[in-house]
C-alpha positions as CSV (number, residue, x, y, z in Angstrom):
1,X,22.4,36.2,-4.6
2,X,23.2,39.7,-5.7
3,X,24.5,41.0,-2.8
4,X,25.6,44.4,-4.0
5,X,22.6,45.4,-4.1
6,X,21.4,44.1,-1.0
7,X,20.4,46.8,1.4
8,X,22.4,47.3,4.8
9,X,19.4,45.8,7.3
10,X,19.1,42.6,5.1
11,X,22.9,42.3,5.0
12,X,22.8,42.6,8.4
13,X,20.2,39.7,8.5
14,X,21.9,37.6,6.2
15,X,25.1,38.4,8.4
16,X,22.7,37.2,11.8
17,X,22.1,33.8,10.0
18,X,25.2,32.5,9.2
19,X,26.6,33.1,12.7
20,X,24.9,30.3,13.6
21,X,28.2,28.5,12.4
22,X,25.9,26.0,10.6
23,X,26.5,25.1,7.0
24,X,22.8,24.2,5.1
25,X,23.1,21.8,3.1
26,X,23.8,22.3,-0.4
27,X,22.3,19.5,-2.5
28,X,18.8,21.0,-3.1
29,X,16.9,17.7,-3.0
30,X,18.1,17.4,0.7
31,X,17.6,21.1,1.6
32,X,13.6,20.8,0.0
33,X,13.3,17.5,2.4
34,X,14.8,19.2,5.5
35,X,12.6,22.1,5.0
36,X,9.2,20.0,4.4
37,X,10.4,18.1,7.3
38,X,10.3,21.5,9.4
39,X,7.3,22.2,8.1
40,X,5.4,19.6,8.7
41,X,6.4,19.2,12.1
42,X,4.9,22.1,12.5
43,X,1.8,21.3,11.4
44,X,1.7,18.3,13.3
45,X,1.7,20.8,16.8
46,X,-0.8,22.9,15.5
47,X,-3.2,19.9,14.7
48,X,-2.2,18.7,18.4
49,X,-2.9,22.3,19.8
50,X,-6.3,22.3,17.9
51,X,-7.0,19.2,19.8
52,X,-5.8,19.9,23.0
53,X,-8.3,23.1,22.8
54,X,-11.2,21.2,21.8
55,X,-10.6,18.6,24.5
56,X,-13.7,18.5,27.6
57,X,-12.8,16.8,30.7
58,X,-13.6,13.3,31.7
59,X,-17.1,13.7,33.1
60,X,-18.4,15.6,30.4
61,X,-17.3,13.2,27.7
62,X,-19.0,10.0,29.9
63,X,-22.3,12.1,29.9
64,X,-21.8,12.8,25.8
65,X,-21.4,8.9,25.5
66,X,-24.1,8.1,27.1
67,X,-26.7,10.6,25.5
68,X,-25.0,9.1,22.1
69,X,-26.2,5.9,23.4
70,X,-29.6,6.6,24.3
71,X,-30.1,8.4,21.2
72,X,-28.9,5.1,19.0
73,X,-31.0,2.4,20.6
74,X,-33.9,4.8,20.3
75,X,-33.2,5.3,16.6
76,X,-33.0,1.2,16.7
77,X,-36.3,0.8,17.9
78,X,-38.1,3.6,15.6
79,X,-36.4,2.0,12.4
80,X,-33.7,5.2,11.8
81,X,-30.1,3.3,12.5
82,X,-29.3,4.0,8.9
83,X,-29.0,7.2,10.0
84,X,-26.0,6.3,12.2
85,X,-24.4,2.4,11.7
86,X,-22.9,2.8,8.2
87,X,-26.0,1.2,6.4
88,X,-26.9,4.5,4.7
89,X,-27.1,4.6,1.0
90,X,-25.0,7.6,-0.1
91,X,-26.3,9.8,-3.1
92,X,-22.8,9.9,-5.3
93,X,-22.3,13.9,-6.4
94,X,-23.7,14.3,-9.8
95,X,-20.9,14.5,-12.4
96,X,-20.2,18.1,-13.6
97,X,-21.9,19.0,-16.9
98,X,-19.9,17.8,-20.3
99,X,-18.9,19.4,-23.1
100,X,-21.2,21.6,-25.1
101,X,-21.8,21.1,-28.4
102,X,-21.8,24.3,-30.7
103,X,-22.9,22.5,-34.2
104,X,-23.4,19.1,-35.4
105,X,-22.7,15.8,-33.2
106,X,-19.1,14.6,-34.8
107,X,-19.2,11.1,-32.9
108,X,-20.9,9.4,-34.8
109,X,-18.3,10.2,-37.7
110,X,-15.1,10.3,-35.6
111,X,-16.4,6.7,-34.6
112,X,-17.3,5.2,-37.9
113,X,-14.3,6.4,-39.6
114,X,-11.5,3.8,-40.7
115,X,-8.6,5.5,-39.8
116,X,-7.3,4.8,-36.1
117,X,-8.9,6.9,-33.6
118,X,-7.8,8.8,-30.9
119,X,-9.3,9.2,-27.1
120,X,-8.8,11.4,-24.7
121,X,-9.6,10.6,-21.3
122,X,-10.8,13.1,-18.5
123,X,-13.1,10.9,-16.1
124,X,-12.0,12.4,-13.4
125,X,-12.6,16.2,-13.9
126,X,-15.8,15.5,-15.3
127,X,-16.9,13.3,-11.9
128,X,-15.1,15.4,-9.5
129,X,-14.4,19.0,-11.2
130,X,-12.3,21.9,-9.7
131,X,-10.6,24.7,-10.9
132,X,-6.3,23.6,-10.2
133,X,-4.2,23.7,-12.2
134,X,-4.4,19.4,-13.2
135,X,-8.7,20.3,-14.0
136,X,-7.4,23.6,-16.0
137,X,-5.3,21.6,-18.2
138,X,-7.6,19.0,-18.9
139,X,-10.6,21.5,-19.7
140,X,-8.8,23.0,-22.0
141,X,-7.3,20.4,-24.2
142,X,-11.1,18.8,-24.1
143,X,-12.5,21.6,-25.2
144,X,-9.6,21.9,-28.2
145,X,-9.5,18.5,-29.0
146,X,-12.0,18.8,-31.7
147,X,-8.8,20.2,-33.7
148,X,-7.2,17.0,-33.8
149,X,-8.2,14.8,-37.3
150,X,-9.9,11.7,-35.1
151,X,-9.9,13.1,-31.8
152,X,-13.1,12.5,-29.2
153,X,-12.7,13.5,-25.5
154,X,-14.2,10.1,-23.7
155,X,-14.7,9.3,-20.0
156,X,-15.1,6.1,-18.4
157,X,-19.0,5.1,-17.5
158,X,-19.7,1.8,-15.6
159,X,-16.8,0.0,-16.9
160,X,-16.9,1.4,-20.7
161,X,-16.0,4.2,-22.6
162,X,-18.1,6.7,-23.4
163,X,-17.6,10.2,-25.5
164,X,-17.9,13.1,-23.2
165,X,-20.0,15.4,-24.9
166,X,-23.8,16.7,-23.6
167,X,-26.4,13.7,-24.6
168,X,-28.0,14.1,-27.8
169,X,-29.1,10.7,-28.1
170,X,-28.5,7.5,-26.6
171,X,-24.7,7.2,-26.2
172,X,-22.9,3.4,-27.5
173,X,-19.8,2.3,-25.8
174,X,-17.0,3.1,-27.8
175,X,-15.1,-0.4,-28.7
176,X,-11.4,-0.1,-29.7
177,X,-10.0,-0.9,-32.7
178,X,-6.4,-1.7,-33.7
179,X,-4.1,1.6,-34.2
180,X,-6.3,3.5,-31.4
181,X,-4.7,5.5,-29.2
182,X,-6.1,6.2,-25.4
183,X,-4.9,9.4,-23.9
184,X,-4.7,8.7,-20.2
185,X,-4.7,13.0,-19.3
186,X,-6.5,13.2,-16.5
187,X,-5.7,12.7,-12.5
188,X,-6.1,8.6,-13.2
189,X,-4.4,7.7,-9.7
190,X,-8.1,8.8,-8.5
191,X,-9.1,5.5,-10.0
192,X,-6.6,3.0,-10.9
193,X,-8.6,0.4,-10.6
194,X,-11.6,1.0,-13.2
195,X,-8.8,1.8,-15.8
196,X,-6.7,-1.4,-15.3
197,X,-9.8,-3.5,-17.2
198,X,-9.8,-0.2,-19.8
199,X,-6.1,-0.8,-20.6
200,X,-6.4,-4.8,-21.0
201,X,-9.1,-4.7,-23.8
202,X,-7.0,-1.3,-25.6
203,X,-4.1,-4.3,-26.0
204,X,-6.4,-7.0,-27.1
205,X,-8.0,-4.8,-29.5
206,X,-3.9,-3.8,-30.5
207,X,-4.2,0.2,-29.6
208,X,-1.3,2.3,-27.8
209,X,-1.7,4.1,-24.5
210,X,-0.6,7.1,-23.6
211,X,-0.3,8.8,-20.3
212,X,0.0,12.2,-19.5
213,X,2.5,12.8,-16.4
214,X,1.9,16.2,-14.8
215,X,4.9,15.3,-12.0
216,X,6.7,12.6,-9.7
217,X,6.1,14.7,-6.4
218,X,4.7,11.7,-4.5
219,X,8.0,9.7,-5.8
220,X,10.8,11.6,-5.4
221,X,9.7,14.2,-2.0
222,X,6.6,12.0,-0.7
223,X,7.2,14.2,2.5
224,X,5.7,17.0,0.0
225,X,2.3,15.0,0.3
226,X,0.0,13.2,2.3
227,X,1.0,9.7,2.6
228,X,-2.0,7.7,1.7
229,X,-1.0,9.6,-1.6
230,X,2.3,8.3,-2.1
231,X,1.0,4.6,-2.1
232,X,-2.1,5.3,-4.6
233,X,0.5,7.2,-6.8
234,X,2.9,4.6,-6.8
235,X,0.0,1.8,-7.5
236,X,-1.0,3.8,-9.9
237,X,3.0,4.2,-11.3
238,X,3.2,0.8,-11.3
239,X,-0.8,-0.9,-12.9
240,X,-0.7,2.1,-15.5
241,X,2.5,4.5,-15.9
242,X,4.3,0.9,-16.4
243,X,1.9,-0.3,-18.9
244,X,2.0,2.7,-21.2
245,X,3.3,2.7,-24.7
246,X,4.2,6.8,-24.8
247,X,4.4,8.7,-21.6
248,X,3.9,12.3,-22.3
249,X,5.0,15.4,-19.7
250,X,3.9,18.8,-19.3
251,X,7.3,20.1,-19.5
252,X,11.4,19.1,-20.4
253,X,12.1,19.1,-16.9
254,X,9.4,16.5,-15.5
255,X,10.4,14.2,-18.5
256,X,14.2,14.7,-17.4
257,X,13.3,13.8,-14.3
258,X,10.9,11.1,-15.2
259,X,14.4,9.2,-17.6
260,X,16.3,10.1,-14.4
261,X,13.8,8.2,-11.6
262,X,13.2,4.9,-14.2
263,X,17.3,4.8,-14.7
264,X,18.1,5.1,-11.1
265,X,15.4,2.8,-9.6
266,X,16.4,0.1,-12.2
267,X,12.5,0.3,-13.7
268,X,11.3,-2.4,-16.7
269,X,9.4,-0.3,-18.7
270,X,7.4,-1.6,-22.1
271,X,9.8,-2.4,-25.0
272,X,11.0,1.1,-27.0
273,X,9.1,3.4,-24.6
274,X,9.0,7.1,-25.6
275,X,8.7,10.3,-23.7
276,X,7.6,14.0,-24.7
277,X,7.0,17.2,-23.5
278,X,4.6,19.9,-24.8
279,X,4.3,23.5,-23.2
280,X,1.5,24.7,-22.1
281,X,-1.3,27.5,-22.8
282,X,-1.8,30.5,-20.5
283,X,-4.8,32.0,-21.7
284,X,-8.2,29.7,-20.3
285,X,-9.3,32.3,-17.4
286,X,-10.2,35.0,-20.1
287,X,-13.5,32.3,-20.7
288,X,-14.7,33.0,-16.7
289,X,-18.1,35.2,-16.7
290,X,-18.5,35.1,-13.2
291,X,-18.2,38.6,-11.7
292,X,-15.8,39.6,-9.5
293,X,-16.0,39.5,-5.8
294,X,-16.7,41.6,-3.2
295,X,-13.3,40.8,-1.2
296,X,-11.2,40.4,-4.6
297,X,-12.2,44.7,-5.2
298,X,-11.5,45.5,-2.0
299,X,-8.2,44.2,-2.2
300,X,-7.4,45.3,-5.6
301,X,-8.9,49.2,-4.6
302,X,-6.3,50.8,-2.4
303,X,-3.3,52.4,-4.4
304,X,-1.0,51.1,-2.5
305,X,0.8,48.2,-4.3
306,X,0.5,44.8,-4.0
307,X,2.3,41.4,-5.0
308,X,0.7,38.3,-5.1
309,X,0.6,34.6,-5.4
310,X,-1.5,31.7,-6.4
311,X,-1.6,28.4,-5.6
312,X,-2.9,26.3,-2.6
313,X,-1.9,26.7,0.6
314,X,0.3,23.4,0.9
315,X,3.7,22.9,2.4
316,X,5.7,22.7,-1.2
317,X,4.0,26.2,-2.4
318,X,6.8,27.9,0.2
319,X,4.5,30.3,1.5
320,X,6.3,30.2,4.9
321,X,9.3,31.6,3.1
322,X,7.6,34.6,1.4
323,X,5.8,35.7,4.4
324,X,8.8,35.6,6.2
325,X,10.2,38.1,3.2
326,X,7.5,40.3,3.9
327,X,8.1,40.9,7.5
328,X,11.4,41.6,7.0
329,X,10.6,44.8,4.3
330,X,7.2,44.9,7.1
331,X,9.4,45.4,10.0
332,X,12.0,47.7,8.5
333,X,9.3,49.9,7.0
334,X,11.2,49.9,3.6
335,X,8.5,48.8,1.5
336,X,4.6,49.6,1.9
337,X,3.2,47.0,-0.3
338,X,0.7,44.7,0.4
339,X,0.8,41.0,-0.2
340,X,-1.9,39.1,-1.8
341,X,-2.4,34.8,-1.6
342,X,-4.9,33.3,-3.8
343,X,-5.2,29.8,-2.9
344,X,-7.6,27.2,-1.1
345,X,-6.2,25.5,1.9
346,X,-4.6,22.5,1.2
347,X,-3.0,19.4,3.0
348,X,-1.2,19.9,5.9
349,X,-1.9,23.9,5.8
350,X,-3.1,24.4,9.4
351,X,-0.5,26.3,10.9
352,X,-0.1,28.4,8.0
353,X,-3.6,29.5,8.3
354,X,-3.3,30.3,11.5
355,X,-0.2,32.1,10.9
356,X,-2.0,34.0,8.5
357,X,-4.7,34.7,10.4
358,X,-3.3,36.0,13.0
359,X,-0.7,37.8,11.6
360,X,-0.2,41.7,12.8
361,X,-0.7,42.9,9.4
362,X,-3.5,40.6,8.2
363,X,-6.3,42.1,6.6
364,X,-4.0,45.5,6.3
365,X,-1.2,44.7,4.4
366,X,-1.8,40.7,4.0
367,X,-4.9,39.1,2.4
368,X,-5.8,35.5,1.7
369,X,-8.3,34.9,-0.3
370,X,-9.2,31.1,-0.6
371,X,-12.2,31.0,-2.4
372,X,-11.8,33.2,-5.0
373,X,-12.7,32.5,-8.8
374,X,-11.2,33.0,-11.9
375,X,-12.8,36.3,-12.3
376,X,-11.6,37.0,-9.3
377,X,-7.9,36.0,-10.1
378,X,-7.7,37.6,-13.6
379,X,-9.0,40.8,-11.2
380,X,-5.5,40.6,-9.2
381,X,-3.9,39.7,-12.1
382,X,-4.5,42.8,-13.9
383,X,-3.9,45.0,-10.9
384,X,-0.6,43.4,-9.0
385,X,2.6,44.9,-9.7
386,X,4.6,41.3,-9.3
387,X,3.7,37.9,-9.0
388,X,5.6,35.6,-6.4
389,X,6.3,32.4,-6.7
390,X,7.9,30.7,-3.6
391,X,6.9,27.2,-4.4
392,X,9.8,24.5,-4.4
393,X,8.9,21.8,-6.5
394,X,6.7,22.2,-9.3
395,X,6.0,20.2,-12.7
396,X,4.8,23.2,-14.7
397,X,3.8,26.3,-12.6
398,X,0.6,27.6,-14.6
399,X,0.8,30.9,-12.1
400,X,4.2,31.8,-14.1
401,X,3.2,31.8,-17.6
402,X,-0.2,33.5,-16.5
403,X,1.6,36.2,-14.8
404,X,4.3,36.7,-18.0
405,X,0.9,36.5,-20.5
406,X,0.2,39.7,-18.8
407,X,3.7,41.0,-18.9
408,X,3.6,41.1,-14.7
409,X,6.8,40.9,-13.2
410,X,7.6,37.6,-11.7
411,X,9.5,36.7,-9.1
412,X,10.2,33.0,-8.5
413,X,12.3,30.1,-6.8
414,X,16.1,29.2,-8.5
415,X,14.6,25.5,-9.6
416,X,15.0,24.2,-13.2
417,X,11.4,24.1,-14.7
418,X,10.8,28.1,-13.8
419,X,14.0,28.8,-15.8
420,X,12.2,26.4,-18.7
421,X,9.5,28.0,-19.2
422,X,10.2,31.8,-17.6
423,X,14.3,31.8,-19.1
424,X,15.4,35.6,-18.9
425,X,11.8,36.7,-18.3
426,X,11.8,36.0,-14.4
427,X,13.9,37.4,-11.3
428,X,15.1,34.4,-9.4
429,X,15.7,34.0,-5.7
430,X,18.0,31.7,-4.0
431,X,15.8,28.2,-3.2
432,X,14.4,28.6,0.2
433,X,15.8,31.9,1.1
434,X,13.9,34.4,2.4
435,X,16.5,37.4,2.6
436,X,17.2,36.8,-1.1
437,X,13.4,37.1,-2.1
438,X,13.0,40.6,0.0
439,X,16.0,41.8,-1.6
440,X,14.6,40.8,-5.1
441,X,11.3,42.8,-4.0
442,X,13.0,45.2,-2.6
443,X,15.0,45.8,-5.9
444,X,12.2,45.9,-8.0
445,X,10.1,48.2,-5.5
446,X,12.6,50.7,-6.3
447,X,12.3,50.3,-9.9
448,X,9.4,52.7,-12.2
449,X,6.1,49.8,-12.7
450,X,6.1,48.6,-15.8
451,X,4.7,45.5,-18.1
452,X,7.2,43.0,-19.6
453,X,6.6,42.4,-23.3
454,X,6.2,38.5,-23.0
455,X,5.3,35.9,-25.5
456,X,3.9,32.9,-24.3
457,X,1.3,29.4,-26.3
458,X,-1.9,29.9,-25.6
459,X,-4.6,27.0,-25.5
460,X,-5.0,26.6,-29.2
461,X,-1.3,26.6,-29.9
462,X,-1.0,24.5,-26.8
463,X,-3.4,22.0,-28.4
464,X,-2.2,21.7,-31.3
465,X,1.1,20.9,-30.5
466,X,-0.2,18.2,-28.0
467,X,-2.6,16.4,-30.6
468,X,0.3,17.0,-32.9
469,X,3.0,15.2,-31.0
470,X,0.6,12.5,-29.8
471,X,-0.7,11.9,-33.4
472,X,2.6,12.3,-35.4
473,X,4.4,10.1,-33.0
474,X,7.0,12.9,-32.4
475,X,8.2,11.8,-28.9
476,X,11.8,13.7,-28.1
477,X,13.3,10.9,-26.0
478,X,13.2,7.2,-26.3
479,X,14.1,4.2,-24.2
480,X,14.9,1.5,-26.1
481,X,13.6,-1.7,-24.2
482,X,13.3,-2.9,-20.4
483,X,16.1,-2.5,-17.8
484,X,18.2,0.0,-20.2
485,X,19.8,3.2,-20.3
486,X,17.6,6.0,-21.5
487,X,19.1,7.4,-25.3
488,X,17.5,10.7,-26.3
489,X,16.2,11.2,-29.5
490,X,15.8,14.1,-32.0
491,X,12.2,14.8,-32.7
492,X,10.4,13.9,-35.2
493,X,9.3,17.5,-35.8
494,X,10.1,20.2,-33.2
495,X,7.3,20.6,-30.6
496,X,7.8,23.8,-28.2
């Protein structure tokens, strides 16, 4: 921290904390756990709170039971129980709309072609869509893929694969063929089992899978998520992550940790695995036409400054630590900026909403919005003087590079993948400190607005350096068989 600059009242702050006499830990891995721990806890009283108000006495429950009752043997009699014993049939949500086609159908020539084919899979955002940063990525590569010499986005379709592009005709299952390769780069942990029979016929017919690894959250901090998560990620590590031939990574520092997790849990892998990492594009909100909101103008009308963040509202994101920033600058009237969250409310996010909503300053100088759309972000975008970023693990952090596209100030956590792909660009703050981020806010209060001049891939580059490395075999780091140490290689060609 640069304490020289630190201003006398945080000083003094920072001096109130350490007389505690306790040391925090340094490792950061341990500090992130404690922290979640803390968190999470604290969610856990607000859910029990929530409860505890919604509770109804004793009498009042007997009388509810026995309406329930009444009401269920008289649905028996008149032939409605499906309404209420589990015997329903449930519509499934209709998928969301595939890709458009702008000219002529190239399936059927992508299909019939002899050279080996590539498929990229993205069942998932087409079943169950959304608008994070996993659905973003996938979107956008699927709708790029096209550049690629072979390349067909697919999805999986009662049992087979199909290409994902709107019907113009009846649609054959694709059947592999030696030398394919099958781009697992969607959120398949939503659905280990219907790609387990997928993979077994790609290595009859002799093709090579590849699987796209955003992060290892649910491994390596599992208190991070909810735990039914952390078992269908690790089944899902194990049936498909295991299996793959290439493992690709959205960034150096989730493939260093990737080599790092496999060497330390002693992990067979298949024979001369390979791992890469591509960077990605910052540039996929300009296609939004929705307008913007009501609630995202008001917030973006006053003059009076405001930073923001994005993400959702989750325990990892370190919200808790950035609001605790701003009521330090709130309470010491030293700064009159407003402070802006653009997330939906995620797991274990209860207390924090309430925290939010019933903060002092909420709705004067602190705004959530948690429905907003990409109109609506782009709007705040344009209009923020700094983004923050508080968040404590990431595998990428999309809200970074969109930020530095624009050439907004950014400031972020001290973690390894924000100085990948931010470097000199971004302010850093000490992990989990909250004095430290005010006094990085603070400093650049003070400081005459201003846009950095940024360079940073968008989509197409982004693309093309991802159907490049998966086509060219270009994989930076290679492990040479089961059980050994990891033994990084030089690239084929560079990818950035």
């Amino acid at each position: 921290m640069n304490m020289h600059a630190t201003p006398d009242f945080l000083t003094d702050c920072r001096s109130s904390a350490l007389s505690t006499g306790v040391e925090p830990p340094q490792d950061d891995a341990t500090r992130i756990a404690l922290h979640l721990a803390a968190q999470i806890q604290k969610e856990h009283l607000e859910l029990h709170r929530q409860r505890v108000a919604g509770a109804i006495d004793p009498i009042t429950a007997h009388c509810y039971l026995k309406i329930k009752e009444l009401l269920w043997t008289v649905a028996r009699l008149v032939g409605l129980a499906h309404l209420h014993d589990g015997t329903r049939k449930r519509i499934p949500s209709p998928p969301h709309p595939p890709l458009p086609l702008r000219g002529a159908d190239p399936t059927s020539a992508i299909l019939a072609a002899d050279a080996p084919r590539l498929f990229i899979d993205v069942t998932p955002t087409h079943r169950f869509g959304g608008r994070q940063g996993i659905q973003r990525v996938v979107r956008e590569i699927a709708k790029r893929s096209l550049r690629g010499e072979g390349s067909l986005p697919v999805v999986i379709e009662n049992g087979r694969v199909t290409p994902y592009f709107e019907n113009r005709g009846p649609q054959s299952p694709i059947e592999f063929r030696k030398g394919d390769k099958f781009v697992i780069l969607d959120a398949s942990w939503l659905a280990t089992d219907e790609y387990v029979p997928i993979i077994e016929t790609l290595k009859a017919a002799g093709g090579q899978l590849v699987t796209l690894i955003y992060d290892l959250i649910p491994l390596t901090q599992p208190l991070s998520v909810a735990a039914p998560m952390t078992e269908q990620f690790k089944t899902w590590f194990e049936a498909i992550v295991l299996e793959s031939d290439r493992l690709l990574c959205i960034s150096r520092s989730v493939a260093d940790d990737l080599v790092s997790y496999l060497a330390r849990e002693g992990v067979r892998t298949k024979a001369d695995l390979r791992i890469g990492w591509w960077r990605l594009g910052a540039d996929f909100d300009e296609q939004d036409e929705k307008s913007v909101s009501a609630e995202a103008m008001d917030v973006a009308a006053s003059e009076a400054p405001f930073y923001l963040s994005v993400g959702t509202l989750e325990p990892r994101k370190g919200y808790s630590i950035a609001l605790d920033a701003f009521d330090l600058l709130w309470r010491s009237n030293v700064v009159d900026a407003r402070y802006v969250i653009v997330g939906r409310a995620g797991w274990q996010s209860e207390a924090l909403q309430r925290d939010l909503r019933n903060h002092p300053e909420y709705g004067r100088r602190l705004f959530w919005l948690n429905d907003a759309s990409d109109a609506d972000l782009r709007h705040c975008y344009e209009r923020c003087c700094a983004l923050i970023f508080p968040s404590m693990i990431e595998g990428f952090g999309l809200p970074l590079v969109e930020a530095g596209r624009r050439g907004i100030p950014v400031i972020a956590s001290d973690i390894p993948v924000f100085h990948e792909i931010g470097g000199a660009d971004v302010r850093y703050f000490d992990l989990l400190d909250p004095i430290d981020l005010a006094s990085e806010i603070l400093r650049l209060s003070r400081e005459a607005p201003t846009r950095l001049h940024s360079s940073y891939v968008t989509w197409d580059d982004a693309a093309d350096a991802f159907l490049e490395l998966v086509s060219t075999d270009a994989y930076q780091t290679r492990i040479a068989g089961p059980a050994s140490a990891p033994a990084v290689a030089a690239p084929a060609r560079a990818v950035s």
